[in-house]
N, C-alpha and C positions, 0 to 999 in steps of 0.2 A: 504494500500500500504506500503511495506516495506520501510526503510530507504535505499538511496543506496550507495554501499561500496564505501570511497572515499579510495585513494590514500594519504598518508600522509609520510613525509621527516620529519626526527626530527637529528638535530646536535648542538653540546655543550650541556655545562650544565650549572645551573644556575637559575634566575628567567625566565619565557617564556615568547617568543617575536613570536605573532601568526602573520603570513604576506599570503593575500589572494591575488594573481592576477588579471588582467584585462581579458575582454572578448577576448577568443583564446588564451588564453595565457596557464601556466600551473605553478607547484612548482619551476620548473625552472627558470621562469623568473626574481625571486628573488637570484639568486645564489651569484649574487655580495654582497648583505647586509648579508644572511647567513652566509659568510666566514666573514665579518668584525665583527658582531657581535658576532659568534661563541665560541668566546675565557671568554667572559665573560658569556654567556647567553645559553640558548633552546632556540633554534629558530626551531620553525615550523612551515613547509610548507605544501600545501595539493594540489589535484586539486581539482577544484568545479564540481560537478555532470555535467556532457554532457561532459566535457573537459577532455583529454589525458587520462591518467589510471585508474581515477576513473567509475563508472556506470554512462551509460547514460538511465535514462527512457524514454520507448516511450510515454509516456502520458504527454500528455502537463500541467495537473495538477500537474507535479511535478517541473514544473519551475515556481515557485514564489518565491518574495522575500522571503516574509516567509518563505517557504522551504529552503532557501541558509542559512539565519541566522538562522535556525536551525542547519543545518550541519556544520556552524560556534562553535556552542557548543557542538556538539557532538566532533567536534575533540578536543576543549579544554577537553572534557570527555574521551577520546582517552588516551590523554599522562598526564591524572592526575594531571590536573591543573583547581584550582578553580575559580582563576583570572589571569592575562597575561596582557602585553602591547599588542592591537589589531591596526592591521594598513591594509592598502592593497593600490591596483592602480585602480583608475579606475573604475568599476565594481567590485572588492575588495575592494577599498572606500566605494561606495556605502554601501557595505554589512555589512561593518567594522561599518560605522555611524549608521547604525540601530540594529545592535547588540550593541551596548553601549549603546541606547535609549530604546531597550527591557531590557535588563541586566547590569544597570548600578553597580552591585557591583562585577562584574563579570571583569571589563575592568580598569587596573591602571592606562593605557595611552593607547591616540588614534592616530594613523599615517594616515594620508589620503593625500597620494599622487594622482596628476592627478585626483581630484574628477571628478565624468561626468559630462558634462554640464545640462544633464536633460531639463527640460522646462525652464532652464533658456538661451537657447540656440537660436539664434533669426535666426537662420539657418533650425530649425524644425529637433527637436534633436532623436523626436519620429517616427517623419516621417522617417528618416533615417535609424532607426532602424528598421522599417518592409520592407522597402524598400531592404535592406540586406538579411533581414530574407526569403523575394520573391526570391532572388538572389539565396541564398544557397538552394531551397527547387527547384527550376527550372534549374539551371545549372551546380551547383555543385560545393565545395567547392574551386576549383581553379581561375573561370570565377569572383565569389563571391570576393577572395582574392585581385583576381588583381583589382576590382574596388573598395574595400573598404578598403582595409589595405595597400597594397605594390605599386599599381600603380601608373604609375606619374602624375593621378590626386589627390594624399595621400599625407600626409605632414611626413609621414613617413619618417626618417634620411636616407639617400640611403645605408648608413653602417652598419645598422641595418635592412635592408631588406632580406638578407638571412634567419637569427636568426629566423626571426619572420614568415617568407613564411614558413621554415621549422618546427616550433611550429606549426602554425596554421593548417596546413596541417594534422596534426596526431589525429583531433579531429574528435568522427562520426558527418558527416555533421547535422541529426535530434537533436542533441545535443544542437549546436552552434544556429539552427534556431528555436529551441524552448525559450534559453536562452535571444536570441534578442525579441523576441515575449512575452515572460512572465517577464523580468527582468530586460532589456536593455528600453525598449521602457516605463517600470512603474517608470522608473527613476523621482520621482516630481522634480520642483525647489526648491530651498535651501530659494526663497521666502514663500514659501508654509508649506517649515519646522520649517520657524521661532521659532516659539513660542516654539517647540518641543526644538531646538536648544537652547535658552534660557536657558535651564535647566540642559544642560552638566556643571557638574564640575571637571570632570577628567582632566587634561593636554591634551593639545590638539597638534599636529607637523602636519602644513600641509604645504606641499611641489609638486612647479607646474613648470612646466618648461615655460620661459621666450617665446618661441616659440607657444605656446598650448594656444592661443585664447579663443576657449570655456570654457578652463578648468582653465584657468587663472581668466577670470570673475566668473567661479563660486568660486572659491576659494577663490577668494578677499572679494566675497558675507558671505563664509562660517567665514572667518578669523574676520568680521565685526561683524556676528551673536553667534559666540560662545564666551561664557566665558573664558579668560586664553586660549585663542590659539595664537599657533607663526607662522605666515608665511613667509616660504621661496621661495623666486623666484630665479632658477636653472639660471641663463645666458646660451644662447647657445642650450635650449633642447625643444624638444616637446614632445608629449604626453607618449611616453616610458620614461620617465626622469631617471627611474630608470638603465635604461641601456644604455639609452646616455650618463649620467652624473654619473658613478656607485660610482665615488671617491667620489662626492659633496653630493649623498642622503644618501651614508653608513657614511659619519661623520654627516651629519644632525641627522638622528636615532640614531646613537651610541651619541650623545653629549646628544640627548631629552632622550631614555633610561636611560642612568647614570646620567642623571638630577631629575631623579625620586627616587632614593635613594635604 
């Protein structure tokens, strides 16, 4: 099976700052940290296979983690960079963490905002995750949105419910329900990663918003378990932090980046 073409956003110059999105999301969602750190840096952006303009395979073999943190290094193989600051949101978290644990000489510093909750989620984090994946595969991306992303059973910011209805909307629905199904739902707990965890000694910046429950606990988990990592609690944000709070995680990043030399 071929690799499939991603989508990739590259601005400034500099040393490179890789940043990976959350599920439905797309390179866009990071626009706010791009422009702040632009001025010193490369920053790029990509989409992830199924999501907005990159390939979406139909074969469900091609959404594994494994798969995503390959296409993690291919794009650092894309724009000619050996190593990079790697971070993401979310489902880019996730991807971000285990691309530093496959290739740790490959990763200077690691950003993990909004980590998933995973099985550390006492909500049944996996459950939810094919539960969506039924949703998008029987109703169709919009039925799917309103109950899991933008509805007002969602903890979704109401200010940010356009942005993100109109992101997610633009993705092919087999995409989104295979990435929940192979990628979303494989998410372990950060109890489970322990040991692996242990052995990071890259700089670590992880950042959660004050409002984001699940993803607060795991981060508090992750900040416990890794070596040299800093965590920031956003006051005020939930799980999009990055676009709730765009002021508070672009100096978070820009201060951890240039702290790195």
């Amino acid at each position: 099976m071929d690799a499939p073409r991603l989508h990739i956003d590259v601005d400034g110059a500099g040393p490179v700052v890789l940043l990976a999105h959350g599920f439905g999301g797309s390179a866009r969602n990071f626009g706010p940290q791009m422009r702040a750190l632009k001025d010193r840096y490369r920053v790029v952006r990509y989409d992830a296979r199924g999501h907005g303009r990159s390939d979406a395979p139909a074969e469900p073999s091609a959404y594994t983690p494994a798969a995503f943190v390959d296409d993690m290094g291919r794009v650092l193989d894309e724009v000619g960079a050996d190593a990079a600051v790697v971070g993401g949101l979310s489902m880019g978290a996730g991807i971000a963490l285990r691309f530093a644990l496959a290739h740790p000489a490959r990763v200077r510093g690691l950003i993990l905002s909004a980590f998933p909750a995973g099985a550390d989620d006492p909500d049944g984090f996996a459950g939810k995750a094919l539960a969506f994946a039924d949703t998008i595969e029987r109703d169709g991306l919009e039925t799917a949105g309103h109950d899991y992303v933008w509805g007002p059973k969602t903890r979704l910011d109401r200010n940010a419910v356009n942005f993100v209805r109109q992101g997610f909307l633009e993705h092919p629905p087999h995409g989104l329900e295979l990435a929940l199904r192979g990628v979303i739902a494989a998410q372990p707990s950060v109890a489970a990663m322990r040991a692996d965890l242990a052995s990071v000694r890259t700089p670590v910046l992880i950042v959660v918003g004050s409002d984001d429950g699940p993803s607060l606990r795991a981060s508090r988990a992750l900040a416990a378990a890794i070596p040299h990592a800093t965590l920031i609690v956003v006051p005020g944000a939930g799980h999009v932090v990055n676009l709730q709070k765009p002021d508070d995680v672009s100096a978070a990043m820009h201060g951890f980046v240039d702290g790195l030399g």
